[in-house]
C-alpha positions as CSV (number, residue, x, y, z in Angstrom):
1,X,27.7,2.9,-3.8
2,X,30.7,1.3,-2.2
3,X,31.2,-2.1,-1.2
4,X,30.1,-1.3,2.8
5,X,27.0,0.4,2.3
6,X,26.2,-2.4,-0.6
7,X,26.8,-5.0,2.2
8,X,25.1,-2.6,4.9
9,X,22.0,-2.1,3.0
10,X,22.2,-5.6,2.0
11,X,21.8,-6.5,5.6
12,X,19.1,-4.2,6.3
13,X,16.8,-5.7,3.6
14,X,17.5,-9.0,4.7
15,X,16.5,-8.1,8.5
16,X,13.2,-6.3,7.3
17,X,12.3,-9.4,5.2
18,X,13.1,-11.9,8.6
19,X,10.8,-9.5,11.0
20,X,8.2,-8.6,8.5
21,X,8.1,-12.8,7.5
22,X,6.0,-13.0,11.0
23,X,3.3,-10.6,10.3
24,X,2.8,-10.7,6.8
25,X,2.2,-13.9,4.7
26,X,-0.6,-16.1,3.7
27,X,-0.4,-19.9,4.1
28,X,-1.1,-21.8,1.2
29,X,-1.4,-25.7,1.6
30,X,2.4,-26.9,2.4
31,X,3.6,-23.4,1.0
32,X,3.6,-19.8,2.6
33,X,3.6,-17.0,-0.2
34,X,5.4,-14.1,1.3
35,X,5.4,-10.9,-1.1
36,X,7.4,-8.9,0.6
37,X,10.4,-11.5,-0.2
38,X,9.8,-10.6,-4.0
39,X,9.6,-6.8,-3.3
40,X,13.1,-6.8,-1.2
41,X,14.4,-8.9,-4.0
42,X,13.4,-5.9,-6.5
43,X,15.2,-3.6,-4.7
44,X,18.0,-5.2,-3.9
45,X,18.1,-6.5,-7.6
46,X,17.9,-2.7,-9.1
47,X,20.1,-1.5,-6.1
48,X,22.3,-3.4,-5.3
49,X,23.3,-5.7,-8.4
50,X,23.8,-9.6,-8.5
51,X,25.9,-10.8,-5.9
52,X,24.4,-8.5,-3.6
53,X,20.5,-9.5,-4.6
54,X,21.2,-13.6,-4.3
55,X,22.9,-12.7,-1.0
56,X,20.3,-10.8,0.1
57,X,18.0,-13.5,-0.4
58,X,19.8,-16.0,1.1
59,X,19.8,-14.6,4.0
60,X,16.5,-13.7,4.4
61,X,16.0,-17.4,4.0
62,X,18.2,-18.6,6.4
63,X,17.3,-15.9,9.4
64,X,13.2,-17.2,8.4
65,X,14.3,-20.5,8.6
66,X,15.9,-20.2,11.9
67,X,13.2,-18.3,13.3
68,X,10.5,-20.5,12.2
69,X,8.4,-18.3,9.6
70,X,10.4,-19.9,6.4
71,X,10.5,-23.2,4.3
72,X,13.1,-25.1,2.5
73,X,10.9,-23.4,-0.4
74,X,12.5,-20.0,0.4
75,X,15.9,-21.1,-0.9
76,X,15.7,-21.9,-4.5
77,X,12.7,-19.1,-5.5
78,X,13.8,-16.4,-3.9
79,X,17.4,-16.6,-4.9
80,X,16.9,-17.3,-8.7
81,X,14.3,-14.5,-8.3
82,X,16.1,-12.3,-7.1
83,X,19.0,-13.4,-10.0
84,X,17.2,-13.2,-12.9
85,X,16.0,-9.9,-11.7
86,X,19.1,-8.5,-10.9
87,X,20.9,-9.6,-14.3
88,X,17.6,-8.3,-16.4
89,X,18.0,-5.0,-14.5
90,X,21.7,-4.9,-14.7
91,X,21.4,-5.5,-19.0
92,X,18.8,-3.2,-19.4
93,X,18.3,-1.0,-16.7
94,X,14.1,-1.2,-16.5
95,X,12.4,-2.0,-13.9
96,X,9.5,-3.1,-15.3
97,X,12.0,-6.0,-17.1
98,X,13.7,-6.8,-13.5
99,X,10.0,-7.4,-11.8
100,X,9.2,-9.8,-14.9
101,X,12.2,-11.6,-14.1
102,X,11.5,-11.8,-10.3
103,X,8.1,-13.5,-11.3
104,X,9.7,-15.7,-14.1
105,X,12.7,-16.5,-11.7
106,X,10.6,-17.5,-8.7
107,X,7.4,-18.2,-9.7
108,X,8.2,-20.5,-12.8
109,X,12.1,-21.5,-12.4
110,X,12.0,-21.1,-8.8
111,X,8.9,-23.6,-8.4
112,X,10.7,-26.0,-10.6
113,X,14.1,-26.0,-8.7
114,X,12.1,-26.2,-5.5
115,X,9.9,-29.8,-6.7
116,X,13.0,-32.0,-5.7
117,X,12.6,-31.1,-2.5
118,X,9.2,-31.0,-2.2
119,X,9.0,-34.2,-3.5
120,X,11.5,-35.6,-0.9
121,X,9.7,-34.0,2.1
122,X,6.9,-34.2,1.3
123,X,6.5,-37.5,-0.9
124,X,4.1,-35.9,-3.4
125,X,4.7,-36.1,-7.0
126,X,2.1,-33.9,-8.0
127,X,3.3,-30.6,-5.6
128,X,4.7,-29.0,-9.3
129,X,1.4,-28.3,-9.9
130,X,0.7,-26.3,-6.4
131,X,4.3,-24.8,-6.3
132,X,4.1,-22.8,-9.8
133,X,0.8,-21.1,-9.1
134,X,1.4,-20.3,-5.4
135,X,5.0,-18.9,-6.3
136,X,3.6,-17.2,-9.0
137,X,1.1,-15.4,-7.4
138,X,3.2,-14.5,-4.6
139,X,6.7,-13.2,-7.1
140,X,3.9,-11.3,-9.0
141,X,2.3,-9.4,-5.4
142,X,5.9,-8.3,-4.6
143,X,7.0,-7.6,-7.8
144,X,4.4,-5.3,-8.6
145,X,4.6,-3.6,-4.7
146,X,8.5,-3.4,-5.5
147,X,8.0,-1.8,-9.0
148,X,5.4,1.0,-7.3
149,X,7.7,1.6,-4.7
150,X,11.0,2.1,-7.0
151,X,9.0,4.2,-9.5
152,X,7.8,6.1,-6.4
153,X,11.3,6.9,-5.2
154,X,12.3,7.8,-8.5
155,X,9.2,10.1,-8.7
156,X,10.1,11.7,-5.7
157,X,13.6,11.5,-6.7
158,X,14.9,9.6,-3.6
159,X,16.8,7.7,-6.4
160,X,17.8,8.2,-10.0
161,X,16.1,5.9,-12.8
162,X,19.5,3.9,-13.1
163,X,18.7,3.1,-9.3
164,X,21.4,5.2,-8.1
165,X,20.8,7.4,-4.7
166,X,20.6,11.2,-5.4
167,X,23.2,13.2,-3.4
């Protein structure tokens, strides 16, 4: 895929993470898990590569935080989710590896990278202990939606197992 339609698709996954961020999420204290994050970063991560997967979910962030239906939280999990998936899939070339690392990434590292902040908004010391499970279950939700799908298009061979599109 060339650079255009990386950067094209790119876009498109990061506007159908912003407008589906309104109708699909599920509060949790001072935390919203959103699934669908962790499913785009999947796809992006086995489609896209890298660069294009933290890009991805930096803009996703950004576009929910302007609109209102984001965190600060959004920032560091999703974009070492979608990382760590990205390079596990790029080494490898399994899916099942990538979706690990989209949990790993965001629900464990992600949490972690995102107490600082939680801990200067929101003056708690103890939020570690809400961030890891809430991230955890919510990388997990999308990670396992984003590896049914993938295995679904390559099924219906939409895509090829090395995630490229079939001509």
């Amino acid at each position: 895929m060339n650079r255009t339609k990386k950067l094209t698709m790119t876009a498109l996954l990061a506007a159908i993470t912003s407008i589906s961020s309104s109708l699909i999420f599920i509060p949790i204290g001072f935390a919203k898990i959103f699934p669908i994050q962790h499913l785009v970063n999947l796809l992006s991560a086995v489609l896209l590569g890298p660069a294009y997967a933290i890009m991805q979910a930096f803009l996703s962030s950004t576009i929910r935080n302007i609109i209102g239906t984001g965190s600060l939280f959004a920032y560091p999990g999703s974009m070492i989710g979608a990382f760590l998936a990205a390079i596990l899939y790029s080494k490898t070339k399994n899916i099942g590896l990538s979706a690990l690392g989209e949990v790993i990434g965001t629900g464990i590292l992600g949490a972690i990278a995102t107490y600082p902040i939680a801990v200067l908004i929101l003056g708690e010391e103890m939020t570690i202990f809400g961030l890891i499970p809430a991230f955890t279950i919510s990388s997990f939700t999308g990670a396992l939606l984003g590896y049914t799908l993938l295995n679904l298009l390559i099924r219906k061979r939409v895509i090829l197992p090395g995630g490229q599109k079939v001509r």
